[in-house]
C-alpha positions as CSV (number, residue, x, y, z in Angstrom):
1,X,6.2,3.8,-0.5
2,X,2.9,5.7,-1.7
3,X,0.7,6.9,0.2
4,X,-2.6,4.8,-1.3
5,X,-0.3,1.5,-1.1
6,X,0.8,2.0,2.3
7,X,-2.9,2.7,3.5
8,X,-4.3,-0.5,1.8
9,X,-1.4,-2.7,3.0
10,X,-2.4,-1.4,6.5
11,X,-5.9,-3.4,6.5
12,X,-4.5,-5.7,4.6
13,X,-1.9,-6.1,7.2
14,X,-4.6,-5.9,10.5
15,X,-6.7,-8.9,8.6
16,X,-3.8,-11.1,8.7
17,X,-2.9,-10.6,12.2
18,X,-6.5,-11.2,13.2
19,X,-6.6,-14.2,11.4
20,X,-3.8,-15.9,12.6
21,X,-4.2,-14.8,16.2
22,X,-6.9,-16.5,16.1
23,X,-5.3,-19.5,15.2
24,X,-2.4,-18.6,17.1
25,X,-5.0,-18.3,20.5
26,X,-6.4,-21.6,19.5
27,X,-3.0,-23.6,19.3
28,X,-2.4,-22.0,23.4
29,X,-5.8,-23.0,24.8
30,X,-7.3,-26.4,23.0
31,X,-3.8,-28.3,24.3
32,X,-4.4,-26.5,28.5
33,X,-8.1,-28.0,27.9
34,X,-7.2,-31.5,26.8
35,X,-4.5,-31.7,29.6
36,X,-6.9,-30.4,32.4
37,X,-9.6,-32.7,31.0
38,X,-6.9,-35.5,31.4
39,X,-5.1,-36.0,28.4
40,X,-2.2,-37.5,27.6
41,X,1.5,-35.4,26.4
42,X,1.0,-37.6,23.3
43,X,-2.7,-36.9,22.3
44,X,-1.8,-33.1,23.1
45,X,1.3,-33.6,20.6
46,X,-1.3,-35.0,17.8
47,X,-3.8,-32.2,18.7
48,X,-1.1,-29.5,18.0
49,X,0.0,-31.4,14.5
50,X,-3.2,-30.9,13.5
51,X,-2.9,-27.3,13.1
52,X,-0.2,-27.5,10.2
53,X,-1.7,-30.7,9.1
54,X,-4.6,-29.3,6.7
55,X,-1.6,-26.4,5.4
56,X,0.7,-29.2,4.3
57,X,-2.5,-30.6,2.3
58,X,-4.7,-27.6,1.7
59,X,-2.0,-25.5,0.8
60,X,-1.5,-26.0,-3.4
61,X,-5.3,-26.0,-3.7
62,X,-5.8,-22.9,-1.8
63,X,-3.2,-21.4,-3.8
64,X,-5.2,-22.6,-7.2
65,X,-7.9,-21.2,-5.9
66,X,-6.5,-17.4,-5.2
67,X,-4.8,-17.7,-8.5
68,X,-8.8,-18.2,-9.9
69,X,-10.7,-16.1,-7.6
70,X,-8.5,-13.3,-6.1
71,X,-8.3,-12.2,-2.5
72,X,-12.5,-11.7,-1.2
73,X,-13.5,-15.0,-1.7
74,X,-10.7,-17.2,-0.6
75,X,-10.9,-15.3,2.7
76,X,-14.1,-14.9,3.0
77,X,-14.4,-18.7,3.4
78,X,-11.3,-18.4,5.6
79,X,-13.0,-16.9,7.5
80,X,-16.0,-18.6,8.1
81,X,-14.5,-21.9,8.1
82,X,-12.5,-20.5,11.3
83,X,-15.5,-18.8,13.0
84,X,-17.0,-21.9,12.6
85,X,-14.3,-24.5,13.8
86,X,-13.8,-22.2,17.2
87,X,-17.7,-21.5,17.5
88,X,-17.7,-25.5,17.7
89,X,-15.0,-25.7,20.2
90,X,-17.1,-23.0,22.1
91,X,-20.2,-25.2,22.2
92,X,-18.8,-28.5,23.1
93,X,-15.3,-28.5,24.3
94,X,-14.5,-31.8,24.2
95,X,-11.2,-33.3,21.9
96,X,-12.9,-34.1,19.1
97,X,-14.6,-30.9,18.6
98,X,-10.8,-29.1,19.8
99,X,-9.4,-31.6,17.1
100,X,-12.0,-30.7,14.3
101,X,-11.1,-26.4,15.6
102,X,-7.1,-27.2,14.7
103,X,-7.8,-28.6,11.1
104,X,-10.5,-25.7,10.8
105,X,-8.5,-22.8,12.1
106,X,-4.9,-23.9,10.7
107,X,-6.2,-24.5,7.1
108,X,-8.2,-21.5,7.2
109,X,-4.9,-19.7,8.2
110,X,-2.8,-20.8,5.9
111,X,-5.6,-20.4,2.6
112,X,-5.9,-16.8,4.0
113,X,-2.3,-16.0,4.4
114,X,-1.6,-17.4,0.7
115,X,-4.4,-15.3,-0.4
116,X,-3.4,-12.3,1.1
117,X,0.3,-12.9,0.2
118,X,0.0,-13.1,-3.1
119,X,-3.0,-10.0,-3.2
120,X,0.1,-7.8,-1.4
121,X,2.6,-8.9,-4.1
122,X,0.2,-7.8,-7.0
123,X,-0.1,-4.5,-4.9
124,X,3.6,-3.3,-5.3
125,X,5.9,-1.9,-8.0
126,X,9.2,-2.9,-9.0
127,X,11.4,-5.2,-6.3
128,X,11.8,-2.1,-3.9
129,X,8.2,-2.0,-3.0
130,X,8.2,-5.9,-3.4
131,X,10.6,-5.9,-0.1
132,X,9.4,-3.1,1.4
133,X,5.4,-4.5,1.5
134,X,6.3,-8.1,2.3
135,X,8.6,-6.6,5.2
136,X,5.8,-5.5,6.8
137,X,3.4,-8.1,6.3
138,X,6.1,-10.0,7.8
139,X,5.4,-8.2,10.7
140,X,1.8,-9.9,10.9
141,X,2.7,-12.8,12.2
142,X,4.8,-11.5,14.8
143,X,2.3,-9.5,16.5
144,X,-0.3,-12.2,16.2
145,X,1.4,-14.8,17.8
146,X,1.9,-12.8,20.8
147,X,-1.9,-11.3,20.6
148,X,-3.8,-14.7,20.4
149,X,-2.0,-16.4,23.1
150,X,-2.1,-13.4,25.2
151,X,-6.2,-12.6,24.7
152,X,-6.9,-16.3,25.5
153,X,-4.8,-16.8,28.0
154,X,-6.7,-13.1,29.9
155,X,-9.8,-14.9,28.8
156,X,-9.4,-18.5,30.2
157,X,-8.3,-16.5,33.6
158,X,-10.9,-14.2,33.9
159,X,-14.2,-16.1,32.4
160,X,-12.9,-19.6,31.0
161,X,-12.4,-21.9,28.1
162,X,-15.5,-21.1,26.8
163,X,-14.9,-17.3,26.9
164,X,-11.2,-17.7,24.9
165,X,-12.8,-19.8,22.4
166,X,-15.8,-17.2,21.6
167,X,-13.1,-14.7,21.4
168,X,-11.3,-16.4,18.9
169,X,-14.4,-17.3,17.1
170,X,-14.9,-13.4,16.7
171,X,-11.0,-12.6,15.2
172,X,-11.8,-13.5,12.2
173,X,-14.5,-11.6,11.8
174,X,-12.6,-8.4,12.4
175,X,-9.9,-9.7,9.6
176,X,-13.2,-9.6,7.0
177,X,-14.4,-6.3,8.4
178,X,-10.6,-4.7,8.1
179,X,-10.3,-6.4,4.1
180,X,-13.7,-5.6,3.1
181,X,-13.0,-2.3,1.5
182,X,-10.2,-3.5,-0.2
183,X,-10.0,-3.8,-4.3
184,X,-9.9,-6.8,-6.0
185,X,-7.1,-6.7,-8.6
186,X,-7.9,-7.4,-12.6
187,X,-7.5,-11.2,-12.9
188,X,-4.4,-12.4,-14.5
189,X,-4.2,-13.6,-18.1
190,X,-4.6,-17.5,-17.8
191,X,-3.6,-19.8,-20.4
192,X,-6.1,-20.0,-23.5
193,X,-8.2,-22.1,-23.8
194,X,-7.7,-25.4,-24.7
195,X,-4.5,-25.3,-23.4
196,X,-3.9,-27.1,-20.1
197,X,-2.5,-25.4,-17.3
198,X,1.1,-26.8,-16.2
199,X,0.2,-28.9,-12.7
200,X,1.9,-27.3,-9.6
201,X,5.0,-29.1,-9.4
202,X,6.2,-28.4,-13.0
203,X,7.4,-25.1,-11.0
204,X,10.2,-27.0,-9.9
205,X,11.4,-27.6,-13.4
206,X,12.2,-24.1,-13.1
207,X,15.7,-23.9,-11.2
208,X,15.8,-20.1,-9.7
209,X,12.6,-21.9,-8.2
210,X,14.1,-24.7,-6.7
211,X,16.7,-22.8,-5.5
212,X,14.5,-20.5,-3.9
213,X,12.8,-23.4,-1.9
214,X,15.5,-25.6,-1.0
215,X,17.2,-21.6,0.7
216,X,13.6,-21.6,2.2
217,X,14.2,-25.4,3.9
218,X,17.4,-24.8,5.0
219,X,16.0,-21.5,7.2
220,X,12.9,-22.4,8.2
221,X,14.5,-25.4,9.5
222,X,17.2,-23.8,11.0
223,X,14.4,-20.8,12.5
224,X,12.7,-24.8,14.0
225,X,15.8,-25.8,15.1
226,X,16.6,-23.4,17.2
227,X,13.3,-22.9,19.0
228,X,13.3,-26.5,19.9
229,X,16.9,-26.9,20.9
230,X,17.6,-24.0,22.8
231,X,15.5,-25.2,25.5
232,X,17.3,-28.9,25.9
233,X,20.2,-27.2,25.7
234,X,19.7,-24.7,28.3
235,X,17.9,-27.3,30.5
236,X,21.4,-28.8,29.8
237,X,23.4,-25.9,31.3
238,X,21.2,-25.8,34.1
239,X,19.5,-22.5,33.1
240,X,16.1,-21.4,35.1
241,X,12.6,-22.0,32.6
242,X,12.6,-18.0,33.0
243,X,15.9,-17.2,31.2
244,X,15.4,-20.4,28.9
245,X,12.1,-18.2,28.3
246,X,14.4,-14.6,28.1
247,X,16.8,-16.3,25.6
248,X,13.4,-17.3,23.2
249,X,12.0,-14.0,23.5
250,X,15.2,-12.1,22.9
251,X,15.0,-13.8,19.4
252,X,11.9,-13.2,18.9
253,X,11.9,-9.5,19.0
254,X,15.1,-9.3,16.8
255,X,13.3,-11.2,14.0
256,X,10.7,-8.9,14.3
257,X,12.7,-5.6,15.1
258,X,14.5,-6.7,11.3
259,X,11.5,-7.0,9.5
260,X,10.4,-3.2,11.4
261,X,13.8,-1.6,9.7
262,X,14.2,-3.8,6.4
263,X,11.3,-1.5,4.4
264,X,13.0,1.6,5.4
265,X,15.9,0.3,3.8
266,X,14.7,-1.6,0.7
267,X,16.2,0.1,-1.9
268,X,19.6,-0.5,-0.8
269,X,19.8,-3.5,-0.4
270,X,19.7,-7.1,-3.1
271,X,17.8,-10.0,-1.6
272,X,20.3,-12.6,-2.8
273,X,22.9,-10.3,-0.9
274,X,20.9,-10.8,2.7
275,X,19.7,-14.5,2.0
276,X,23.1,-15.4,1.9
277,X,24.4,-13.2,4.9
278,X,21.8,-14.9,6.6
279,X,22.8,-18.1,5.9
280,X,26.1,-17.6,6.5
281,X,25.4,-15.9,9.8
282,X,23.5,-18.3,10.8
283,X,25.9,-21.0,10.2
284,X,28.6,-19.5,12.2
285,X,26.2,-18.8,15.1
286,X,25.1,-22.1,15.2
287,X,28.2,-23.3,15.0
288,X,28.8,-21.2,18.0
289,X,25.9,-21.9,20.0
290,X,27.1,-24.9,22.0
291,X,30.2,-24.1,23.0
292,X,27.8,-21.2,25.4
293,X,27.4,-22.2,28.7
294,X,26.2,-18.8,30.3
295,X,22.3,-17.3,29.8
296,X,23.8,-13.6,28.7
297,X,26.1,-15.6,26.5
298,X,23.5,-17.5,24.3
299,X,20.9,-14.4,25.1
300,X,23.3,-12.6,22.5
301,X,23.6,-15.4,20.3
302,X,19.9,-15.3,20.2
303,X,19.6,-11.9,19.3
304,X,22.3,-12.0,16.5
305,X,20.6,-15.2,15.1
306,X,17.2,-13.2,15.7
307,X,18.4,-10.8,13.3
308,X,19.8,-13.0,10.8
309,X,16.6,-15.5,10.5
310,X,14.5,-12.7,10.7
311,X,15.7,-10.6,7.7
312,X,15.0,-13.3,5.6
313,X,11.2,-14.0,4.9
314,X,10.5,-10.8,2.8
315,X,13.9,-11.3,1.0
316,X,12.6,-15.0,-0.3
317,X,9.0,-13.8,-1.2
318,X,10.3,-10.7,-3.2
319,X,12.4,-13.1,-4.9
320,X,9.6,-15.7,-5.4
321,X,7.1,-13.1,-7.0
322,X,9.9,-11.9,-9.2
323,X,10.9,-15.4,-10.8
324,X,7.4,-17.2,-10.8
325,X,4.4,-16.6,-13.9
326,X,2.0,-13.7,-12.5
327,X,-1.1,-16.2,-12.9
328,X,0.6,-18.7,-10.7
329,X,1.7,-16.7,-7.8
330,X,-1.2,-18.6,-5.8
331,X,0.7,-22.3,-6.5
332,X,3.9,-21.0,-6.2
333,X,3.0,-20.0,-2.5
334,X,1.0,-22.7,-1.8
335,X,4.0,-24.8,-2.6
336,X,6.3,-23.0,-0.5
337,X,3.3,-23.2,2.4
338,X,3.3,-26.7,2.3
339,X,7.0,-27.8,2.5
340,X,7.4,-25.2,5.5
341,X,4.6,-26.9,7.7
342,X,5.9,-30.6,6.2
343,X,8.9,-29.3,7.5
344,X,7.7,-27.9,10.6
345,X,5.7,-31.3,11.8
346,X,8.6,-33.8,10.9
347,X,11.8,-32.0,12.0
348,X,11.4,-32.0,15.4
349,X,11.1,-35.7,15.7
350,X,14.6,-36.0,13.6
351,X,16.2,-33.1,16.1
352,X,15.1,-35.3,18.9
353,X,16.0,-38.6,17.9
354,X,19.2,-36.7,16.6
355,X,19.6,-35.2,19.9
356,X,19.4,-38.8,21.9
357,X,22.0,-40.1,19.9
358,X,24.8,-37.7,19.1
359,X,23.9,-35.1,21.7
360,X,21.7,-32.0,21.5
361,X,24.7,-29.7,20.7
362,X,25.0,-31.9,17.8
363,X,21.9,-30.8,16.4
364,X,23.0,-27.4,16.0
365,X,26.6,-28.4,14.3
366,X,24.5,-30.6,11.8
367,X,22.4,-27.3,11.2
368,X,25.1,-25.2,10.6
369,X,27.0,-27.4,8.3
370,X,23.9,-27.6,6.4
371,X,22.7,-23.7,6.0
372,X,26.1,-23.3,5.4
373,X,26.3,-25.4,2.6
374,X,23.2,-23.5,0.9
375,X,25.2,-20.1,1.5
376,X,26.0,-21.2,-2.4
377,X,22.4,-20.7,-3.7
378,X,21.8,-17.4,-3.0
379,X,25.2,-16.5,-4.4
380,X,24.0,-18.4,-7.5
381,X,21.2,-16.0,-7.7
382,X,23.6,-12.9,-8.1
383,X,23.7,-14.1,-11.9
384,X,20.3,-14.3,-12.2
385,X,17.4,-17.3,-11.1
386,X,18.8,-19.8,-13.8
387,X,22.5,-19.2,-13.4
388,X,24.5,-22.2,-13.5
């Protein structure tokens, strides 16, 4: 990678896990407030929606938006619309106010991650540096969902709810302060005048695009699936919370120890080639998963499935800069935003119902059969996006 690339993706990289700790820290602390201040499971549950809620219907137009303006503006009103929801929460913490922070600091997440996505994917070369820059912002997420949750929960022990939400009023700030000596890029060629821009959905006419979403759906869903099943089914097997815990964790850290090792070997590797041994692996492991009974049986399943599920997020944003128009890079991941966090808020309802009726190890054969059956799609895209 060189050298002035690898420096800018750095603070690129540092904004975006500041960002979404903050975000991250928010979606730990506002549902232990509402419960000590006497809440109900179910008010909690529609407090925690609300943090993908403004992404499922913010997403498109925040990616118009980068597509107009770039990456300062769009998050430097990111930014301030976070500082803002969490100062709020600081000065009153009562549920509204913790309602109106989850809109504020999940939309401003989401607006800020498109705009830095697609920024990152104007910044590389070629598809090698496409997979080698998006497997590190990869990363970002990782690391911020264990340093938001971790900073507030040291602050609500040590000063209060009050404390952990001025510190993740001032994350976002340092995600300005690492981006603001970065470059804007030359905007992109729009459409002439006079000539009306495509709306947002005419990208699914294209079908290397659909294809790419509908490989997106099944994983992400299978990525959901597996954090909410694993601890039914290990409640099942009458596994401790802390191994329940162990098993999570262990798959945690292979998705992120994948993303460390997939830039190092970029240029070796296709991205259709490791969608679909991801899929494929995944199927089988899921297929696996309930016949474990033992911790250090499913803690390896975890791991492998870790791995799998893991390699696959810079694979399908190489991809999706490669196949979508350069001035609509912004829609294309605002669409692809939006149908994660759709997916992400109605799922696990359908596992659970799913789960009372046929069983919970049910869930995971229905999963299997169906990332299994997308296996095809990426080896459609061998041929090319618009291969039959």
């Amino acid at each position: 990678m060189r050298r002035e690339l690898g420096s800018e993706l750095a603070r690129l990289v540092s904004a975006q896990v500041c960002i979404h700790a903050a975000m991250a820290g928010m979606r730990m602390a506002t549902p232990l407030l509402a419960l000590q201040q006497g809440y109900s499971p179910a008010a909690v549950g529609a407090l925690l929606c609300l943090f993908a809620l403004t992404q499922v219907f913010l997403s498109l137009p925040a990616g118009r938006f980068a597509d107009r303006h770039g990456l300062r503006l769009p998050l430097a009103l990111s930014v301030g619309v976070a500082c803002a929801g969490n100062a709020l929460a600081m000065l009153f913490p009562v549920f509204p106010m913790l309602c109106l922070a989850a809109l504020c600091t999940g939309g401003a997440s989401g607006a800020a991650i498109i705009a830095l996505q697609r920024h990152v994917g104007r910044l590389a070369h070629g598809p090698t540096e496409l997979k080698q820059v998006f497997g590190w912002l990869s990363l970002g997420p990782a690391v911020s969902n264990f340093l938001g949750p971790f900073s507030a929960g040291l602050m609500i022990d040590s000063a209060g709810f009050r404390a952990a939400f001025a510190l993740m009023a001032a994350l976002p700030l340092l995600s300005w302060w690492w981006a603001r000596q970065t470059h804007e890029l030359p905007p992109v060629a729009a459409a002439p005048e006079g000539v009306r821009k495509p709306p947002a959905w005419a990208l699914l006419h294209d079908t290397g695009f659909r294809r790419l979403l509908l490989m997106n759906w099944f994983l992400s869903s299978s990525w959901d699936v597996h954090t909410f099943v694993v601890p039914l089914l290990g409640h099942e097997r009458g596994l401790s919370a802390s191994a329940i815990g162990t098993i999570l964790g262990a798959f945690a850290v292979a998705a992120s120890g994948v993303r460390v090792l997939l830039p190092m070997v970029a240029e070796r590797i296709r991205e259709w080639a490791v969608i679909m041994t991801a899929m494929v692996s995944t199927s089988l492991l899921f297929g696996v998963y309930p016949l474990l009974h033992g911790a250090w049986a499913m803690g390896c399943c975890s791991v492998l499935a870790g791995f799998a599920l893991g390699s696959v997020q810079p694979m399908i944003m190489s991809m999706l800069h490669q196949i979508t128009p350069h001035d609509r890079h912004g829609e294309a991941l605002g669409l692809r935003l939006m149908t994660i966090n759709a997916s992400s808020a109605v799922m696990p309802m359908l596992f659970g119902a799913a789960g009372t009726v046929v069983g919970v190890g049910s869930v995971f054969w229905v999963s299997s059969l169906l990332v299994g059956s997308g296996s095809r799609l990426a080896w459609a895209m061998r041929r090319g996006p618009d291969a039959a």
